[in-house]
C-alpha positions as semicolon CSV with decimal commas, in nm:
position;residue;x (nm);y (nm);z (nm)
1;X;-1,490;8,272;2,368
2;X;-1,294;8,586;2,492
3;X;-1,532;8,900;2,554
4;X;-1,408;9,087;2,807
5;X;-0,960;9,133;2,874
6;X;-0,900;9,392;3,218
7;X;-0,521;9,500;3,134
8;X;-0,394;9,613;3,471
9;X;-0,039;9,817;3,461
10;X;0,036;10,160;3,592
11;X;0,284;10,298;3,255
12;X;0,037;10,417;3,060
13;X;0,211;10,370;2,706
14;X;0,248;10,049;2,814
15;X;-0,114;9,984;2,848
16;X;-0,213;10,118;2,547
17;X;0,062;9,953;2,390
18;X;-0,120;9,587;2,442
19;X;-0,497;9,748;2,444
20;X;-0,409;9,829;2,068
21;X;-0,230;9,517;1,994
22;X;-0,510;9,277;2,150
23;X;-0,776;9,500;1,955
24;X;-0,593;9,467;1,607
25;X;-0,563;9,082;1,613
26;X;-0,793;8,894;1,423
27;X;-0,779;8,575;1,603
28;X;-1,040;8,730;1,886
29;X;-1,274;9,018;1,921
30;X;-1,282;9,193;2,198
31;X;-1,396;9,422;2,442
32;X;-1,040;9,580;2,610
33;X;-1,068;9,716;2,957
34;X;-0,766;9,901;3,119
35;X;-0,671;10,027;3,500
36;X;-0,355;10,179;3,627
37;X;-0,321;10,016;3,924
38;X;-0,441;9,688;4,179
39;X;-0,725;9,900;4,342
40;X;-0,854;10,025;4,037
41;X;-0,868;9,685;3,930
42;X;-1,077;9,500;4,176
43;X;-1,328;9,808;4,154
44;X;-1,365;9,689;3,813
45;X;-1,408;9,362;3,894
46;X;-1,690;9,422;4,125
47;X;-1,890;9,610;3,863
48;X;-1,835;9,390;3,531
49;X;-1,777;9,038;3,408
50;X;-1,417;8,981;3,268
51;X;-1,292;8,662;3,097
52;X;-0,905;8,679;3,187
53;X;-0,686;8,954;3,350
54;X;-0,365;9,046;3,202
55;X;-0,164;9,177;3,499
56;X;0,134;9,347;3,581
57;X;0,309;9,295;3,939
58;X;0,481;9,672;4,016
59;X;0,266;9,873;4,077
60;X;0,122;10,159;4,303
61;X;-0,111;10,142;4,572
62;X;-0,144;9,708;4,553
63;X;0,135;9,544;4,363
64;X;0,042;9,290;4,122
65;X;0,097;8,988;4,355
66;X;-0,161;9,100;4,663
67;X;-0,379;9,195;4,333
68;X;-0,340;8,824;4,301
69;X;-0,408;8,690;4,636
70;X;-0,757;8,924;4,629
71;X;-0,872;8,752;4,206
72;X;-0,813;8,452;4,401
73;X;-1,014;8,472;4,642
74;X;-1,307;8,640;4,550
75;X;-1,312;8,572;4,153
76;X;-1,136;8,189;4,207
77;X;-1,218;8,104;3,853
78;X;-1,112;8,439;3,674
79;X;-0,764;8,347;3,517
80;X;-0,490;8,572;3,539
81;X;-0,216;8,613;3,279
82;X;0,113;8,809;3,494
83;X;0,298;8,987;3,207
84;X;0,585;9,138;3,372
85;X;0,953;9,220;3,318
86;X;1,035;8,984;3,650
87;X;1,223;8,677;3,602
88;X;1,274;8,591;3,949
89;X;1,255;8,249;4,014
90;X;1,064;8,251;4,384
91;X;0,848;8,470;4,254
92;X;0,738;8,297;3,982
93;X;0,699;7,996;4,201
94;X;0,502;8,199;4,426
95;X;0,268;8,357;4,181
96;X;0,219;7,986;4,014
97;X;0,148;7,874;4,367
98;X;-0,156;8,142;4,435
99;X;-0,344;7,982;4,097
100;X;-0,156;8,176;3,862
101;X;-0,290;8,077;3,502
102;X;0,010;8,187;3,290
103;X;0,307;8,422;3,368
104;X;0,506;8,635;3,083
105;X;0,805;8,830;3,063
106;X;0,715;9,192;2,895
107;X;1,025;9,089;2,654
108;X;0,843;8,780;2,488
109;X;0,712;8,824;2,147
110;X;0,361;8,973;2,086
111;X;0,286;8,595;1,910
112;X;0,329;8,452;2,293
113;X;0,112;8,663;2,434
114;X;-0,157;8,632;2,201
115;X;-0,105;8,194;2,246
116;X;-0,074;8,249;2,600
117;X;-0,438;8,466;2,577
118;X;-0,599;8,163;2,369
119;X;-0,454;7,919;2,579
120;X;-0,543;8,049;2,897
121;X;-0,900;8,134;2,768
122;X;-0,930;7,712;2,697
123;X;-0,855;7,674;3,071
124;X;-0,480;7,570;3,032
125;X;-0,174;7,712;3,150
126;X;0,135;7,905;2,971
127;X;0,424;7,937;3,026
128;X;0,695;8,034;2,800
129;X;1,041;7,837;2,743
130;X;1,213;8,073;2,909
131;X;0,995;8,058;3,243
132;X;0,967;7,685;3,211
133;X;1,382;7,692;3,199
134;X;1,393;7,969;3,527
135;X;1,148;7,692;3,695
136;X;1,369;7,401;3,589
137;X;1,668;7,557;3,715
138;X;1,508;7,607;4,050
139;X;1,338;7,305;4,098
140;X;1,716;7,146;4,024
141;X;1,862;7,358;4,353
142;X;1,581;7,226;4,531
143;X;1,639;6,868;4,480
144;X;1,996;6,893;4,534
145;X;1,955;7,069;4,856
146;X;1,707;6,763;4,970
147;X;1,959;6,533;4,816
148;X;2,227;6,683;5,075
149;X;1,997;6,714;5,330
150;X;1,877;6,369;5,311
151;X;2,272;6,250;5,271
152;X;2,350;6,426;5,632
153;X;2,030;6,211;5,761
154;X;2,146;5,914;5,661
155;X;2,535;5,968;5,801
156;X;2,387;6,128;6,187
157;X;2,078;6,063;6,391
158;X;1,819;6,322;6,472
159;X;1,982;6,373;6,781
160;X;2,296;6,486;6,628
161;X;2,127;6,706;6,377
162;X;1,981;6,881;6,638
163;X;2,322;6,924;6,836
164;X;2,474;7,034;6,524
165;X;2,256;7,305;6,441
166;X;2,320;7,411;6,827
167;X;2,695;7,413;6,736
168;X;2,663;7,638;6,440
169;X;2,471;7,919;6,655
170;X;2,782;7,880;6,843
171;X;2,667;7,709;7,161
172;X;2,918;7,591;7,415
173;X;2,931;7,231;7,498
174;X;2,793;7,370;7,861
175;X;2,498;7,528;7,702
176;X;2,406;7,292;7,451
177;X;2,384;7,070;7,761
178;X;2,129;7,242;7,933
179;X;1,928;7,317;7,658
180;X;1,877;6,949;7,589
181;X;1,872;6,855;7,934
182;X;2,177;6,646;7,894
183;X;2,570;6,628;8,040
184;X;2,828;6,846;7,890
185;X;3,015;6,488;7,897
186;X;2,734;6,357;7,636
187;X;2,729;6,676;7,441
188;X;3,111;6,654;7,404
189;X;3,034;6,260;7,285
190;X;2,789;6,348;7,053
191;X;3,039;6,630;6,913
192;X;3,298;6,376;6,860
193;X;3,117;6,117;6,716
194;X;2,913;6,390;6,426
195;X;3,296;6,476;6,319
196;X;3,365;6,158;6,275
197;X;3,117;6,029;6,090
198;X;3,116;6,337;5,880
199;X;3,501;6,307;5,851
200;X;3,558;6,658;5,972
201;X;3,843;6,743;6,189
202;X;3,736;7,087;6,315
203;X;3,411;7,326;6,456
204;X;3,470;7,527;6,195
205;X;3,435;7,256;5,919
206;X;3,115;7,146;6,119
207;X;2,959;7,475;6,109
208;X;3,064;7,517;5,746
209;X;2,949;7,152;5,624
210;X;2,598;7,249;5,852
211;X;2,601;7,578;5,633
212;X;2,636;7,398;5,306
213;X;2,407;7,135;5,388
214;X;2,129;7,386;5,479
215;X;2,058;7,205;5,823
């Protein structure tokens, strides 16, 4: 059962925007708690016992995210809703990755934040469609980037990897050399053979191809 919501966000119509929205619904009674900012917030939660934090992530004095980082560690189990007009997908990855129970844009419908609430109060997560997509999306760069990454394994050794990513800071066959403790007659070897296995006729290509494959 949901007693006790702390709304954290610094516009103040905004606040009491969602303290009179929460307090109208039927589906829960409540007691509504508000604070304008991140150290305001964890004063409160040192003095009183809240069931879920609705939180916003700009803000003065402690943005939402470091607000975050603090519930986490000294109220681990006190679930936090972000409701936020951020859609940006490493920081909702980040957020979800410091315990993060749900995370909503401030344009979502007052229905999803009212589910989300419920949910979140049942020990689940939410996450609107729309978040879920932005994640989706993201998580598809990253496996095509460790797809590409794990194609440029499989066509050059280790060793040639590493020379590679010498030849893209723009290292001279000379330097390269002594950094690795090898002959600039090996280095040059090693430079010949990673074009042509990688089928590419020029340094420029290499460091471009490097580039591309995020080595």
């Amino acid at each position: 059962m949901i007693k006790n919501i702390l709304i954290v966000e610094d516009h103040h119509l905004v606040r009491s925007g969602l303290r009179l929205m929460l307090e109208n619904q039927t589906v829960f009674q409540t007691e509504i708690t508000e604070a304008s900012n991140g150290v305001e917030a964890l004063d409160l939660l040192q003095k009183k016992s809240f069931d879920i934090v609705v939180l916003d992530i700009s803000m003065p004095l402690m943005d939402g995210v470091e607000v975050l980082k603090k519930i986490k560690k000294h109220f681990k189990n006190l679930p936090v809703l972000m409701l936020t007009m951020h859609n940006e997908e490493k920081l909702i990855k980040k957020v979800i990755k410091l315990g993060v129970s749900g995370y909503l844009l401030k344009s979502s419908a007052t229905n999803d934040l009212i589910q989300a609430i419920l949910e979140i109060s049942k020990g689940n997560n939410f996450f609107t469609d729309d978040i879920l997509t932005i994640l989706a999306r993201e998580n598809e760069k990253e496996d095509r980037g460790r797809a590409r990454k794990k194609k440029v394994e499989d066509l050059i050794s280790e060793r040639e990897i590493e020379i590679l990513r010498l030849i893209v800071k723009e290292k001279t066959n000379k330097q390269i050399a002594e950094e690795l403790s090898l002959s600039s007659r090996t280095i040059e070897g090693h430079r010949i053979n990673i074009m042509e296995k990688l089928n590419i006729k020029t340094t420029i290509g290499l460091v471009k191809y490097a580039i591309k494959s995020k080595i």
